[in-house]
Each structure stands twice: as C-alpha cells, then as structure tokens.
N, C-alpha and C positions, 0 to 999 in steps of 0.2 A: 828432714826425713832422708836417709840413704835413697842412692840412687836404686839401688835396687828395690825396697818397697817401693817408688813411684811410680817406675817402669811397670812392676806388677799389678800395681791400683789402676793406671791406667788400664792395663792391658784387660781386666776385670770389666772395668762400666766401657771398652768398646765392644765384649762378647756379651756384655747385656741387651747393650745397644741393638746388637746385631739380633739377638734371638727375641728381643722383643719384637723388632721388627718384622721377620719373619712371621713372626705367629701373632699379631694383630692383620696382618695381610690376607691371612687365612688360617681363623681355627678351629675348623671343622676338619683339615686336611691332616693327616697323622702324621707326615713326616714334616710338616712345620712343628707340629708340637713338640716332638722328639728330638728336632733338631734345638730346639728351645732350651731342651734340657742339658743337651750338649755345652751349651753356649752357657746356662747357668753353673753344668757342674765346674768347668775350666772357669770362670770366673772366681766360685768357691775357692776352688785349689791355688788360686792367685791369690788372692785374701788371707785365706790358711797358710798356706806360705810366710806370708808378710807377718802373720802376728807369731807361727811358733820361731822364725829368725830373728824374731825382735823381742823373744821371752828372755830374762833374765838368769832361769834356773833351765837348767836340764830336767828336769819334773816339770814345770811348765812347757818345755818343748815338746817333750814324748806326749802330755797330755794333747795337745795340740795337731801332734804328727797322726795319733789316732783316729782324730776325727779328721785328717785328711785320706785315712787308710781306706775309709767309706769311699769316698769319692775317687780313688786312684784304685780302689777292686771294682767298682762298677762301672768305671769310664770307658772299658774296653767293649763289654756285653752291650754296652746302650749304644755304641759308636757303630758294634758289627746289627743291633738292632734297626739303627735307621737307615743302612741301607739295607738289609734284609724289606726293611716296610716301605721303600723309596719303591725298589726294585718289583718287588714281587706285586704292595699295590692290594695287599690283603691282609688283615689282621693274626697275628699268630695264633695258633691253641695253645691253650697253658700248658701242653705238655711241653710243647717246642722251648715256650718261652720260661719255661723251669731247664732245659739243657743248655737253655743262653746263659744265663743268670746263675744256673747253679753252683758251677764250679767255682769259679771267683767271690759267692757267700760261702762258701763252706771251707775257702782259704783265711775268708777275712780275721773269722776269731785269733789264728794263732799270730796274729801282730798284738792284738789287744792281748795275750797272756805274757806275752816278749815280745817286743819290739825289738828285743837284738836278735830276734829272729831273721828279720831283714834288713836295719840297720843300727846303728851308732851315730852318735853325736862327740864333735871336736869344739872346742871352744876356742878357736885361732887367731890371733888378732884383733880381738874384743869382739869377733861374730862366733854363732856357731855353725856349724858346718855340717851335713849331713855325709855321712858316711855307710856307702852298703857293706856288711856283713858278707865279703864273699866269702868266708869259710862254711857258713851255713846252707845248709842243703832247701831251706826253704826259699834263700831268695830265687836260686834257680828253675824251682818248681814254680814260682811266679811270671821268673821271665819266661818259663816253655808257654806259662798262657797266657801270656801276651803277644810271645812270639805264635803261638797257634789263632788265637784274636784276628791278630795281622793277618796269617797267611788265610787266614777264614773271608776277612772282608777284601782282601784283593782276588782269591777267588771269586769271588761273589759278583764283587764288579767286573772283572775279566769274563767268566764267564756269558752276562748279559751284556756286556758290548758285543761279544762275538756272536752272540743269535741273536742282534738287533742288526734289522736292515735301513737304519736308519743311519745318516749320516752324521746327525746331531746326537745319538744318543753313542754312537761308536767314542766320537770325541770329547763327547760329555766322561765317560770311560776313560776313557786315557787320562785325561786333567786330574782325574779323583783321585788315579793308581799313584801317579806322580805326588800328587797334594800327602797324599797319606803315607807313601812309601816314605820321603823324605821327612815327614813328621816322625814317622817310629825313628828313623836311623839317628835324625839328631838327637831326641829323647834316651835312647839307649848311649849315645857318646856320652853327652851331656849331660846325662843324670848318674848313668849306671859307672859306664868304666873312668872317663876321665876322672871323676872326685874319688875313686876309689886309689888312682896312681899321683895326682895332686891333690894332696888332702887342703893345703891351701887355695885351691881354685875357686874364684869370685861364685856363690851362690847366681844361680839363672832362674833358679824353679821351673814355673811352665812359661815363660816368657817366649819360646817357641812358638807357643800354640796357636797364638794369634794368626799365625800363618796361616796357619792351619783352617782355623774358623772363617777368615776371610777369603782363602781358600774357598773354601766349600760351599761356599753363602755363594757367591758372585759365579761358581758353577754350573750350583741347582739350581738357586732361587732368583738369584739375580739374571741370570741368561734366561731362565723362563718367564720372568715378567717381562719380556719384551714382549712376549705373543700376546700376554694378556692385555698389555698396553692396546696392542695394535687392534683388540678387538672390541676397546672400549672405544677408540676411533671410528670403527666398523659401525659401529652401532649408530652411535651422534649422525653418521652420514648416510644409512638407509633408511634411518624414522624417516628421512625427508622425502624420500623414493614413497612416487604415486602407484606403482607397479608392486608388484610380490616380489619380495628379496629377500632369500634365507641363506646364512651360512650355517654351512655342512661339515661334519667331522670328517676325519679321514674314513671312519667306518661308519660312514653316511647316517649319522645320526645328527639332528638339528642342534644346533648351538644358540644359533637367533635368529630371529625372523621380525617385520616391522608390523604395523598396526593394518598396512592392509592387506598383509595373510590372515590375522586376528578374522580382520571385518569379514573373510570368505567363510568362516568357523562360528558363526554368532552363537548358534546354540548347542555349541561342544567343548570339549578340557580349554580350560582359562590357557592351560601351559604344554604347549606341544614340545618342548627342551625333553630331549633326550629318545623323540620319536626319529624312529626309521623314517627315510622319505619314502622309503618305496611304502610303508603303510598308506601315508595319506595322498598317495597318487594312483590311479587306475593304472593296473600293467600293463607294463613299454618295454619288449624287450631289449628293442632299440635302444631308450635312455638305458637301462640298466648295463648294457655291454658298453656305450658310449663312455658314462660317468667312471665305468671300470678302467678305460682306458686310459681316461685322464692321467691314472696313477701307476698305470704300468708298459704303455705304451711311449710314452712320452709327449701325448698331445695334450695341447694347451686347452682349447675351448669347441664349443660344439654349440648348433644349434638344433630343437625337434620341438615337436607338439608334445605338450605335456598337458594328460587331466589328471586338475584333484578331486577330492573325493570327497567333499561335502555331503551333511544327512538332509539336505536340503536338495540338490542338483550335484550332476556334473559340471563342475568349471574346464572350461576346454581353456588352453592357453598357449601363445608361440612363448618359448623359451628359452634364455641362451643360461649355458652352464659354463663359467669357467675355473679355472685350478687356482688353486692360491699355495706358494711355493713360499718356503722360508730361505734364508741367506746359502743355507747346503746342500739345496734344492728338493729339499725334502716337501712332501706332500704336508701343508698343513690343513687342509677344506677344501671347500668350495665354494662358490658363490653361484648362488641362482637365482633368477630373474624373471619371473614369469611375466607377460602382459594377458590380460583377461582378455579372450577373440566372442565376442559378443556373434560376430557374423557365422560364428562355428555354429552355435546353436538355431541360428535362424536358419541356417543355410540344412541341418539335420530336421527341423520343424517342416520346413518346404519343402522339401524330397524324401522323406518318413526314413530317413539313411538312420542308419545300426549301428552301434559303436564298432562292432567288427568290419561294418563296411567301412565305415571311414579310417579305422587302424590301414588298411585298403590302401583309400584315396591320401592320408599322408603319405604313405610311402611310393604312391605312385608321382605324385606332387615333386617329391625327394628325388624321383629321377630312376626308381628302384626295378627290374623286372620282373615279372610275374616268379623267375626261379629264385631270386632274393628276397621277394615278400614271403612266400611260400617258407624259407628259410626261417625269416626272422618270426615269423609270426605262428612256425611249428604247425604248418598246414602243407597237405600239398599243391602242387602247382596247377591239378585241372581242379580242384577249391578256389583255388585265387580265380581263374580264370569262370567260373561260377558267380565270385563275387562282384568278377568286373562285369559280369552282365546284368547282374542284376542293378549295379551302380549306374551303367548307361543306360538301362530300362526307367528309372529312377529319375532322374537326370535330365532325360530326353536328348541325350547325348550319343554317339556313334564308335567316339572309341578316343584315345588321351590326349588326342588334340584338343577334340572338343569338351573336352573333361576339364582343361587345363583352361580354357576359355572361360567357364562359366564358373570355376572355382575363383578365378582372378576378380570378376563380378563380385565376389561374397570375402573379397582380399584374404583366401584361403595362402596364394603361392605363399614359400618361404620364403623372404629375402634375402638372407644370405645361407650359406652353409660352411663353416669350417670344421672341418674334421681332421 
C-alpha cells in the first residue's frame, strides 16, 4: 500500500478513535456528539481519498470524488455548528440551522452535474492527481464559503473569549483561533493553489487534519476533563466526611453533597443537584455577601452560622466556606462544610430566643456593632438595640460581656474567623 493510503488509513481510525472517545464520555452533551461527527466526517474524507486515488479509471475517481463532495460541502456548516453549540450552550431553531447548512446544500448538486465544475483529474506517474478547475467561476464561489465558514467561526470564537471573564475560557479562545486558523491556511495551500501550479505534487488529501482534531480534542474536551476528574476525587473523599459537605458551582448551585446532607433531608427530593444554596438555607445576608466575595474580592475562606432548612426543624450549623480555584485562578466552586450545633437549639429551647434574635446574637458573637447588624440585617439600629434587650431580658444577662459568657456555656463563640 502507498505511503500515502497508510498515512490516510491511519489518520482515519485515530479521528475515530478520538470521537468515539469523546462521545462515550458524555452523550447526552451536544457538542460531544457534534464533535463525533467532525471526527467521523474527516475520517470518511481520509478513506474516500484513498479509494478514489487508488481507482483505476477516471470514471471510478469522479464517481468516488462525488461522494466526497457530501462530506467536503458539509464539513464547514457542521465545524462552524459545534462551536456555535460549544459556545452559546443552546440548541439551534431550524430556521438558524437551515442558514447554516443551506448554502453549502444548494452548492452541492452542481459537482454531481460536473465535477469540472470544480475539478479535474491528471493521471501522472501511474497516480491520479486532483486538479482544481480554476477557470471556472464555481470553484471560487466555494472558496468565498468557505472562506466566509472561516471568518464566521473565528468570529464566533473571538468574539466569546473577549466577553468571557474567564481566564481559562479567553485561552481556551486563543488555542481554537490558532488550531483552526492554520488548518484552513494549510488546506487552501495544499489542496487548492499548490496542485494547481505543480500538477505533479505528492497527493496529501486531508492528512492535515489530524492536527486539527487533536487540536481541538485536547482544547475542549481533554483540558475539561481535568475538572471532571478532580471532582470524581471530590466526591470518594467527602462520602467519608461525618459533617455536611457540599460542592457549589460558581453560580452557587450544588454539584454534590455526601450522605449526611441526604440524612438532614430524609423526607424530601432524593436529588438536591442543581438546587440554589440559598434555597435550602434560612437567609444570611451575611453568607450571601461573604460567598459573593469569595469570587470577586479575592478572599479565600470564611467562617458564619449557617441554617438549613429542613420540613422537619431548623438545622442551625457553624460553618466554614472555602473557594476552589483552578490552575488560571479562575473561580471553579466552593466547598462547604457545615457541623450540626445541637447546643444552638437547646440553648434557643432555654431562653424561648427567635430566630431573628439570635441572626442578633451571631453577629454580636462575630464581634459586630449594633450599626453593622442594623446594616446587614436591614433593620435599624434603635431595632437591634430593642433586640439586644430583649436577648439580655431572655438570657438573664446584662449586656455582651455577659452574653459572651453564657453563649460560651452552650459552645455558641466562633472559633475562628477568616474573612
């Protein structure tokens, strides 16, 4: 077998390889699937290749070239499709996805009525040789759309790196522009103009393309399984955790949680994934400006009292929150950690305290002044000063000395605080 069918045959079952890969990994997800097809159609075109250069009649090549013509008009639509469904993260309307697709089916027929519409065949040193047709006005109107293809998906990608404020997704942008920019320019050398000035030049097909696919794989898919990796780690090492431990998305929706968050939830959704935290906890405005910070202040970890919100009781709990950063320091979660304060509740049963009084007494705990509870808690300050009376009425307490005394009794203090 020629060197060049082997090169191609290979280069075929590793973009199978690849897209199979991808899409047993996840195929529920649309741009594995898409990307699947990527990897099947450049496969095809590898194959097709090999057999119409290795046809013995010029009738068997064009028959051959034809059915490559399928897959080299729809390879562009489906290239600028997966990242249009990468990017956006939404299914198209078929109206959309008829002005993807359209133009490049409605070119396809005039190869199959002439194929010297867009090329010819040489028969040069016992191969044949693919040669374009540049006198004819169709091949050019192919390459405007391909060349418009191109400048469509480096748009597209430019565009969302530059209103992503993400550090991994700007980069992720760049590698793609790069990856794909150099894929058209070789393909246009090396298919279009060079065999058209050396008619003798070694057939390549899409032997390029590989770059390309491995390119892109190891980008998207491959640079995002690291996270996923690290969160199947995550997981194996908080079922072990006696305490409540749930990771949190960046837009504070749960990801995972162990079996004794479950246990606080006995008689509610089997599956809290994809719940807000703030749903299933009693409002804090405190956590809620805290956790914000995490991601846009630049602090690391935080400690506060957190209650969830069982149909059962309030679970009162001390709890530390921290940030979980990836390699660009991008915001990937959070992790949180609640321990269940048992002495919260007795210590509310003893003194008949309110949940508003004690929102109160943690932030007095905290170190906080009557003007900054007042604050966070969107009340005024002769309110707070209302509730601290009634909390040392309560209490039999005098004022947050003694407050801080008998709270210590009921192991209310916080022990640490990082903010």
């Amino acid at each position: 077998m020629p060197s060049f069918s082997i090169i191609c045959v290979l280069i075929a079952l590793i973009c199978l390889y690849v897209g199979l890969n991808t899409l047993l990994s996840n195929k529920k997800r649309a741009g594995n699937r898409i990307f699947f097809l990527i990897c099947l159609w450049i496969a095809a075109l590898n194959i097709l290749a090999v057999v119409a250069y290795s046809s013995k009649t010029k009738t068997e090549v064009v028959f051959w070239t034809h059915i490559v013509g399928f897959f080299a008009h729809t390879f562009f639509p489906l290239n600028l499709h997966f990242y249009v469904r990468l990017f956006r993260g939404k299914k198209l309307p078929s109206f959309s996805l008829f002005l993807l697709y359209g133009p490049m089916f409605l070119l396809m027929p005039v190869s199959i009525i002439s194929h010297k519409a867009y090329y010819d065949f040489s028969f040069i040193d016992g191969k044949w040789k693919w040669i374009p047709e540049t006198g004819s006005p169709w091949v050019y109107i192919y390459l405007s759309l391909v060349i418009l293809y191109s400048v469509l998906t480096v748009f597209y990608i430019l565009r969302y790196s530059r209103n992503s404020k993400s550090n991994r997704e700007k980069t992720l942008g760049r590698l793609l522009i790069i990856n794909y920019t150099i894929t058209i320019i070789t393909g246009i050398i090396f298919i279009g103009i060079l065999p058209s000035i050396y008619k003798a030049m070694e057939n390549i097909g899409l032997s390029y393309s590989l770059f390309y696919i491995l390119g892109l794989f190891f980008a998207v898919f491959r640079y995002r399984f690291f996270t996923f990796r690290s969160f199947f780690v995550a997981e194996e090492i908080i079922s072990h955790i006696s305490d409540i431990v749930i990771l949190v998305n960046p837009d504070y929706k749960i990801a995972h949680y162990n079996k004794k968050f479950s246990d606080c939830f006995p008689a509610e959704k089997n599956n809290f994934k994809g719940f807000s935290i703030f749903e299933l906890t009693v409002e804090n405005r405190d956590f809620r400006q805290s956790i914000s910070g995490l991601s846009t202040e630049g602090v690391g970890r935080f400690n506060c009292r957190l209650d969830y919100i069982s149909r059962e009781e309030t679970i009162p709990t001390d709890t530390y929150v921290s940030v979980i950063t990836d390699n660009f320091h991008d915001v990937s979660g959070f992790i949180i950690i609640s321990t269940i304060s048992r002495n919260r509740n007795l210590f509310k049963k003893t003194f008949g305290i309110t949940d508003r009084e004690f929102d109160v007494i943690d932030l007095i705990l905290n170190g906080s002044s009557n003007e900054d509870i007042g604050k966070k808690l969107g009340i005024t300050e002769r309110t707070v000063e209302s509730h601290c009376l009634h909390i040392y009425n309560k209490t039999g307490t005098n004022d947050r000395i003694d407050l801080f005394r008998i709270s210590a009794e009921y192991d209310l203090i916080p022990t640490s605080k990082n903010r």
